[in-house]
C-alpha positions in Angstrom: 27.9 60.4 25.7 24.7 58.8 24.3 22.7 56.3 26.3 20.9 53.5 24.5 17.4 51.9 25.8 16.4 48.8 24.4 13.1 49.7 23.7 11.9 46.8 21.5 12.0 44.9 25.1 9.6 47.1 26.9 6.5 45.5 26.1 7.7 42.4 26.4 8.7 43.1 29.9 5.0 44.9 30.1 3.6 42.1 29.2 5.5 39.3 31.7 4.2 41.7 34.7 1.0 41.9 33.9 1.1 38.2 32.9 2.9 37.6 36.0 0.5 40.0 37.9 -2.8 37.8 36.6 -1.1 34.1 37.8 -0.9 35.4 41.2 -3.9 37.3 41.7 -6.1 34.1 39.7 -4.0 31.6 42.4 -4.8 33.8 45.3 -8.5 33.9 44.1 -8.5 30.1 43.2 -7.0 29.0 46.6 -9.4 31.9 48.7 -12.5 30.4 47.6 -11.9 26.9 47.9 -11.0 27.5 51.8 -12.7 30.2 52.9 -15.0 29.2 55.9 -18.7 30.4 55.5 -20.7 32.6 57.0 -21.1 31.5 60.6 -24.7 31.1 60.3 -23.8 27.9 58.0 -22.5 24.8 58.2 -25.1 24.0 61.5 -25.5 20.9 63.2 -27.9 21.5 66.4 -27.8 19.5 69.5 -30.0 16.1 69.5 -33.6 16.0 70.5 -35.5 13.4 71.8 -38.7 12.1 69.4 -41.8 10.3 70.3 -43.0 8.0 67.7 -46.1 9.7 66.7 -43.8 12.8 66.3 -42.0 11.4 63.3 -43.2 9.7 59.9 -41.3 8.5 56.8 -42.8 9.7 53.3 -42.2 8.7 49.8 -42.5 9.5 46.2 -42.2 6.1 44.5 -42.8 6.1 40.3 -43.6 2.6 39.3 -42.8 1.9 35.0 -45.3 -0.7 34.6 -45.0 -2.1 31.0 -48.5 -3.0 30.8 -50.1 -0.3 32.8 -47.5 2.6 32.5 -46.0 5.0 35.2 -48.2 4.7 38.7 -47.5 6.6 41.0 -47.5 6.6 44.7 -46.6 9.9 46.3 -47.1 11.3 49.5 -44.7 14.3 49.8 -46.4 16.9 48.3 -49.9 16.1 50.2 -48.3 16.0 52.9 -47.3 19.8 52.3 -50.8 20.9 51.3 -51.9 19.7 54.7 -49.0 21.2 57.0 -49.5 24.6 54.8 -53.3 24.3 55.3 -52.8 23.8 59.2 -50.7 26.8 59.5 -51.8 30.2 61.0 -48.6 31.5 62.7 -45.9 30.7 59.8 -45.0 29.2 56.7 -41.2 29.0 55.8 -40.8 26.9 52.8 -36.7 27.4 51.6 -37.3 25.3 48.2 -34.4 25.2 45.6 -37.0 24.9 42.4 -40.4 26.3 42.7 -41.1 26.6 39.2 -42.5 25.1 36.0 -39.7 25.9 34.2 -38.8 23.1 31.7 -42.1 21.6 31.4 -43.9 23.0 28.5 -42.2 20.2 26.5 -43.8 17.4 28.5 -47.7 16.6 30.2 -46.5 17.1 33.7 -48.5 17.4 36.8 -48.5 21.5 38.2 -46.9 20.8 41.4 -45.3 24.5 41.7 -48.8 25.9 41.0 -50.5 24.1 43.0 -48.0 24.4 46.2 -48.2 28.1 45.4 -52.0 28.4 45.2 -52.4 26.5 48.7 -50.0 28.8 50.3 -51.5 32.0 48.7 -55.1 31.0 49.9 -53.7 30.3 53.0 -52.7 33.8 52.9 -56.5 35.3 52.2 -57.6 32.8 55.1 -55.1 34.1 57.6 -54.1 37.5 56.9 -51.6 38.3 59.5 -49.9 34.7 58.6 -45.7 35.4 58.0 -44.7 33.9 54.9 -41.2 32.9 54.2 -39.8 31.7 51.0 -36.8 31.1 50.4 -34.8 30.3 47.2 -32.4 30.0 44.6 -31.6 32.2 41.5 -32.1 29.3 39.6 -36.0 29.6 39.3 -35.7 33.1 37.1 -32.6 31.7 35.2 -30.4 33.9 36.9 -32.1 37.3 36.6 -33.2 36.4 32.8 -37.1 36.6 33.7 -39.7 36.2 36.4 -40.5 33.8 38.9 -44.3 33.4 38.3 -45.0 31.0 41.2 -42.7 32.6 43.7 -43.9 36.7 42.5 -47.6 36.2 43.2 -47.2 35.0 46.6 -44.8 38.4 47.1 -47.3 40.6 46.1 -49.7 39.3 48.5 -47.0 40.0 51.1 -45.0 36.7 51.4 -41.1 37.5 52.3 -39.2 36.4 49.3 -34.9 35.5 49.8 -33.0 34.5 47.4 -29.8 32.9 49.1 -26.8 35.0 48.3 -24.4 31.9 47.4 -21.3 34.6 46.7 -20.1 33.2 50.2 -20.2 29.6 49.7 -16.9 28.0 48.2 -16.5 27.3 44.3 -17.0 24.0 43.0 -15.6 24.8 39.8 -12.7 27.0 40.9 -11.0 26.6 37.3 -13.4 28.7 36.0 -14.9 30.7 39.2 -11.7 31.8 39.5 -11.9 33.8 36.0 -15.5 34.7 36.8 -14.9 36.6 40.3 -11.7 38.1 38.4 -13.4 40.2 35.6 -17.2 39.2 34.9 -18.9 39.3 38.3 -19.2 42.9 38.3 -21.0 43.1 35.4 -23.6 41.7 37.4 -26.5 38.8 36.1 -30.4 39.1 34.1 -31.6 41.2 31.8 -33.3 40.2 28.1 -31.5 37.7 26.5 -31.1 35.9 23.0 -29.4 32.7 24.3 -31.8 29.3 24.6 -32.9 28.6 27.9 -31.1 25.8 28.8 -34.9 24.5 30.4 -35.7 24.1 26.9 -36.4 26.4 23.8 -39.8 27.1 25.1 -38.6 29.2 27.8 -37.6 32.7 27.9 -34.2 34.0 26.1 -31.2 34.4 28.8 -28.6 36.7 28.4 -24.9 36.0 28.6 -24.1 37.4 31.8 -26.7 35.0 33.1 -25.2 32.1 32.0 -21.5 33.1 33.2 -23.4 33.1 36.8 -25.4 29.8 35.8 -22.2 28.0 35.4 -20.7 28.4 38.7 -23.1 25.8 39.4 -23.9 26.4 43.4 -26.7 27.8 45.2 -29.3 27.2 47.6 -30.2 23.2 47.0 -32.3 23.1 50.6 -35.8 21.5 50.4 -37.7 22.1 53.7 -40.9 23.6 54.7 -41.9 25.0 58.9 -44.4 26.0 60.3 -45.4 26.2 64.0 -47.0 22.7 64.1 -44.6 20.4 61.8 -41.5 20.8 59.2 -40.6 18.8 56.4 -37.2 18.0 55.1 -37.3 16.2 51.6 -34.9 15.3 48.7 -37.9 16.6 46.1 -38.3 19.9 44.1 -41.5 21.8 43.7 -40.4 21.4 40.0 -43.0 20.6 37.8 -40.8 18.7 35.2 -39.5 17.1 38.2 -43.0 15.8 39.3 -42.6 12.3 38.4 -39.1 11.9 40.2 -38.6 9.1 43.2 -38.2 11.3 46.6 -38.2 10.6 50.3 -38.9 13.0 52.8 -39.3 13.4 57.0 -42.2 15.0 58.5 -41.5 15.8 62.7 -43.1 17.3 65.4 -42.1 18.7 68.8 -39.1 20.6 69.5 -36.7 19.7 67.0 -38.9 22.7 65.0 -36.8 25.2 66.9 -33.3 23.4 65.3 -35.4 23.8 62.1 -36.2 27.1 62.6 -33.0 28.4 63.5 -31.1 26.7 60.3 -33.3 28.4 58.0 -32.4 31.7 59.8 -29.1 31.5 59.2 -29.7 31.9 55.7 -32.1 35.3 56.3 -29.6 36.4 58.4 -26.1 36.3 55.6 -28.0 36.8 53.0 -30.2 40.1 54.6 -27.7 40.9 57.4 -30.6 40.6 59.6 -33.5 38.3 60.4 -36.1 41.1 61.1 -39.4 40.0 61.4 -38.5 35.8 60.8 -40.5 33.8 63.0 -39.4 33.4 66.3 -39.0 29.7 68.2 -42.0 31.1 70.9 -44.6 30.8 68.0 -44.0 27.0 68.0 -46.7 24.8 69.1 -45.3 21.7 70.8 -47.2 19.9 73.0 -46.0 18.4 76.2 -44.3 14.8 76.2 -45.3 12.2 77.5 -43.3 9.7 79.3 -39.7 8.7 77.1 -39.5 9.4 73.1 -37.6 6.2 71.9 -36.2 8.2 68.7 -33.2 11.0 68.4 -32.9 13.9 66.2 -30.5 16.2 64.7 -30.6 18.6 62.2 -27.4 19.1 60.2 -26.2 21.6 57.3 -23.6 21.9 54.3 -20.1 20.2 55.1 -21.6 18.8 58.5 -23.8 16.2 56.7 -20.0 14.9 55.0 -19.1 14.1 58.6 -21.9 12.1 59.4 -22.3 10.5 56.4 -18.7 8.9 57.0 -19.1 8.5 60.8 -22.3 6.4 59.8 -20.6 4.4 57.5 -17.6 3.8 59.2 -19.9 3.1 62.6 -21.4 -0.2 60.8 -20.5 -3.6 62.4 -20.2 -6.8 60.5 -23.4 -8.6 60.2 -25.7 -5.1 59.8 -27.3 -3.8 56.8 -26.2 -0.6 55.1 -28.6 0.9 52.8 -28.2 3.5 50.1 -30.7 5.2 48.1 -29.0 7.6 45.6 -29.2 10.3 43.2 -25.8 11.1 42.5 -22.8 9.7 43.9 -19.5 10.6 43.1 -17.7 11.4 46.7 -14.5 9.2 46.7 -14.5 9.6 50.1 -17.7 8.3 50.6 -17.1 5.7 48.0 -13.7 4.4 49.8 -15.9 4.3 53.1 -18.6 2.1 51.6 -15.8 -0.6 50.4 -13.8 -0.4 54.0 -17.8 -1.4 55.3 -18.2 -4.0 52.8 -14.4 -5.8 53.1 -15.0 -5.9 57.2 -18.4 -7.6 56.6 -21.2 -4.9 56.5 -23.9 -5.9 54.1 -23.7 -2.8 51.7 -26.7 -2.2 49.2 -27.5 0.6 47.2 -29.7 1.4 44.7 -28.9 4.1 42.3 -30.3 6.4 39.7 -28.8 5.5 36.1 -28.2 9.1 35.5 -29.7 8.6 32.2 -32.3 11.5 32.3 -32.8 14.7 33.0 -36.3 16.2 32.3 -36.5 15.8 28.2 -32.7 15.1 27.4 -30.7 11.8 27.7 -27.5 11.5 29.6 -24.3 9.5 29.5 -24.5 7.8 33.2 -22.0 10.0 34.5 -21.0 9.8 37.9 -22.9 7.2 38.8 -22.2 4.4 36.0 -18.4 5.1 35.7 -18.6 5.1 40.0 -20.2 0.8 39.5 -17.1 0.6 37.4 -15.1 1.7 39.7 -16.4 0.0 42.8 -17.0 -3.6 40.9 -19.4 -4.7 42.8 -19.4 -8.0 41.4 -15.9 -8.8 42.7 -16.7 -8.0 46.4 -18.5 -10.5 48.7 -21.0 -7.9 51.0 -21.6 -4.7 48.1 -24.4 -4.8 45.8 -25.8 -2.2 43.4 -29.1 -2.1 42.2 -30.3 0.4 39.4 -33.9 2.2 40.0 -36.3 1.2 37.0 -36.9 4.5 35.2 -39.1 6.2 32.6 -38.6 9.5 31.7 -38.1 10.4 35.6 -35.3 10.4 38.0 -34.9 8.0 41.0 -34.0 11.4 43.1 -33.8 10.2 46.7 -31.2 10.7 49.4 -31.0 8.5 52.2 -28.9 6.8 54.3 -29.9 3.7 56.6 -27.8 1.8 58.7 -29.7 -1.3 60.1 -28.3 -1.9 63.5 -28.3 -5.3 64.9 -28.9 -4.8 68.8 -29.0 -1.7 68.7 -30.3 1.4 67.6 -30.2 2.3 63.4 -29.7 5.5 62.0 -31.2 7.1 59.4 -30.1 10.1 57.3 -32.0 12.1 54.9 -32.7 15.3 53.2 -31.3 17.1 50.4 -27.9 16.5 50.0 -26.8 14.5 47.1 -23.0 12.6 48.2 -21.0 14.2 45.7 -17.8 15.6 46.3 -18.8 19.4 45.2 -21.8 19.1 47.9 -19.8 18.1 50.7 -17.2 20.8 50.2 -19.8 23.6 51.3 -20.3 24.5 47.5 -24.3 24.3 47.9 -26.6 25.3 50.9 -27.9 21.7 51.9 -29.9 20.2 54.7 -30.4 16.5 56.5 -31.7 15.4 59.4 -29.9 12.7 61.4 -32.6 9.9 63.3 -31.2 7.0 65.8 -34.2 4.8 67.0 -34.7 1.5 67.9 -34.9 -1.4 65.6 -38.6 -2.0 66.3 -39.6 1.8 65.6 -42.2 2.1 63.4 -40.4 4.9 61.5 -37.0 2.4 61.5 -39.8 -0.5 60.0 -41.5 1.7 57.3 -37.6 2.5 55.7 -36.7 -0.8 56.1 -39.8 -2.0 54.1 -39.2 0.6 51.6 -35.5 -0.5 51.0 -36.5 -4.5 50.9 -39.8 -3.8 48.4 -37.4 -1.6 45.7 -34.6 -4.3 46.6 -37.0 -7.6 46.2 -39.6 -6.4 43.6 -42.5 -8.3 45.6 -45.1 -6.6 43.2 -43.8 -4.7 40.2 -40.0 -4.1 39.0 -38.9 -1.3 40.9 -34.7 -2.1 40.4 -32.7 -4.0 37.8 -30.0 -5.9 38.3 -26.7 -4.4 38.0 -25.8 -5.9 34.3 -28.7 -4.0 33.1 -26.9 -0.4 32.4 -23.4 -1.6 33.3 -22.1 -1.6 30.0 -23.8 1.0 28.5 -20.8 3.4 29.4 -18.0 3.8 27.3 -14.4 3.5 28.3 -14.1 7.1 26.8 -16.6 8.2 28.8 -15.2 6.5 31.9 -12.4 8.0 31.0 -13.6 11.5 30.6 -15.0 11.5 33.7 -11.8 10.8 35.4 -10.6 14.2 33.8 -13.2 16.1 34.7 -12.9 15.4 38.2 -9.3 15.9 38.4 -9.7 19.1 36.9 -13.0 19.5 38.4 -15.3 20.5 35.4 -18.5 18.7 36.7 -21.8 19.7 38.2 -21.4 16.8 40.4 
């Protein structure tokens, strides 16, 4: 007796396991890495600690498009960085997401990243047992494709250089991360290339493998600098194309530096598995207080900043002033929370970026014109939107300032841009969280700075809302709805 196997059916039954084989193992990978938790060093929110007022100060970056006199500018961050470097002989820790001039050979930009770098580096030659810190993101050698000029030299003079390992933060584009961590990640990143930079044909080739890292678009988007007299947390990049960019940024004292401290070494410590050698909270200098501080301060990380951007938000009475001062905005959270404030009578107004540059290209407005069109602010009674006048620059800042009325107001601040993919712990981010009395001369100095972009006492800081409202398509309205269902953004 003769037996028969079908075999014409064998590699069609092949090829539904290993079909069958891939779905499960790419679902298992998709659904791992958008709920992992990370590394326990992350997602940090310190206790509160209590500020005097000369402990605390306000700074901004403000780019002014005069018609008749051009861009004037009026920034402060970066000074203020020269002169905390300058006063350091202890430690520097500077974690700064682009330290680079990458992108700039196109356009007559100040050398900010050459400029920070050659303050710390003499620095170095004036105190040669000072312990230099910098930490990073991939981003500023194209992933791998070539050096990092500003960041190298101050290595070789002995600064500790760590570039934030973002393998462990969750995937913001998990359609596509999922296929990367399947079969390309161990090919590794870098190497020559003979792909156009995407910082502009000017800059060095990048190879392929780079790119396929590039677009998992996460990393380390921190912007702080510590030493043991002050720290700086700041929504600007020591990005020279980025020079001309609107920024705030918070400048403290006392012992909220330790908070400060210990947030940066969490991300030594995952990314190294140690924190040999970091500077240690005893190297602080903090003077002795005084009688009572009148101001609060935390410091908060990565998915913690969501909660207290919502707690904030939903915390406003009717009657108070909620201000927003935006780069990107996108979180429909966030977005939901601002028009439950405005329906129960919380004056909401924000002022926005147009999302119509980016260095020397043009963009479409996406998120932040399709997110006007969806809010309609013209139909609700206590929300306003305001657009930030700009050139060829970005209106970059990130703040968030709720004006209490008998009572204390908050302010939050830092790097965090309130998008949906930076609240779901995609990116390494940082704020700090102020309460302080109304009267506080830190509470006055935002409040000022929201009313003069809002009012335009002296030049034409904001437009009016019509100005750039219909200047997005309904396909692009459109388009962006599909892209965040399916989640193909970098916002």
């Amino acid at each position: 007796m003769k037996i028969h196997t079908n075999t014409s059916n064998s590699p069609k039954r092949l090829l539904k396991v290993i079909g069958l084989i891939f779905l499960v193992v790419y679902i298992a990978t998709f659904i791992r890495h958008q709920t992992k938790e990370l590394p326990p060093e992350l997602n940090y929110e310190s206790e509160e600690y209590i500020l005097h007022k000369d402990e605390i100060e306000f700074l901004k970056d403000i780019t002014i498009n005069s018609v008749e006199e051009g861009p004037l500018l009026e920034h402060e961050i970066f000074q203020a960085f020269h002169h905390a470097i300058q006063d350091a002989e202890e430690f520097i820790v500077l974690d700064m997401f682009m330290f680079t001039d990458l992108g700039a050979a196109e356009g007559d930009y100040p050398s900010i990243s050459r400029d920070l770098s050659l303050v710390i580096l003499n620095q170095m030659k004036r105190h040669p047992d000072l312990n230099v810190w910098i930490i990073t993101d991939l981003v500023n050698t194209t992933y791998g494709a070539h050096r990092a000029s500003r960041i190298d030299v101050l290595e070789e003079q002995g600064a500790e250089v760590v570039y934030a390992d973002s393998e462990p933060l969750r995937d913001p584009v998990p359609l596509y991360s999922s296929l990367y961590r399947m079969f390309f990640q161990w090919f590794g990143y870098g190497g020559n290339g003979w792909i156009e930079n995407h910082f502009g044909p000017e800059e060095p080739k990048v190879s392929l493998r780079s790119y396929m890292k590039l677009l998992n678009t996460k990393g380390n988007h921190r912007k702080a600098l510590i030493t043991e007299n002050e720290g700086i947390y700041t929504s600007a990049n020591a990005h020279d194309a980025s020079a001309f960019h609107s920024n705030v940024a918070v400048r403290v004292r006392g012992p909220i530096l330790e908070a400060m401290l210990e947030a940066e070494r969490g991300v030594v410590s995952y990314t190294r598995g140690n924190d040999e050698h970091f500077p240690t909270p005893d190297q602080l200098v903090i003077e002795e207080q005084k009688g009572d501080g009148e101001l609060t301060a935390k410091v908060i990380t990565e998915g913690k900043i969501f909660t207290e951007v919502i707690r904030i938000i939903n915390e406003a009475e009717a009657g108070e002033d909620l201000w927003l001062g935006m780069y990107l905005l996108s979180d429909p959270d966030t977005i939901a929370a601002l028009e439950d404030a405005a329906e129960r009578g919380v004056n909401v107004r924000m002022i926005l970026d147009p999302n119509r540059k980016s260095f020397n290209s043009e963009k479409p407005g996406i998120p932040n014109l399709a997110v006007s069109h969806r809010m309609d602010p013209d139909s609700q009674e206590n929300m306003e939107i305001r657009w930030y006048n700009i050139g060829q620059e970005q209106y970059h800042s990130k703040i968030l300032f709720l004006d209490g009325k008998g009572r204390d107001s908050i302010v939050l601040m830092g790097a965090m841009n309130y998008t949906k993919r930076s609240f779901e712990k995609n990116n390494l981010e940082n704020n700090l969280s102020i309460q302080a009395p109304g009267n506080a001369v830190f509470i006055e100095d935002i409040r000022n700075y929201f009313n003069r972009l809002w009012n335009n006492p002296d030049h034409q800081y904001t437009l009016d809302l019509e100005e750039y409202q219909g200047k997005l398509s309904w396909f692009r309205r459109a388009l962006y709805r599909v892209q965040k269902m399916v989640r193909l953004t970098s916002f």
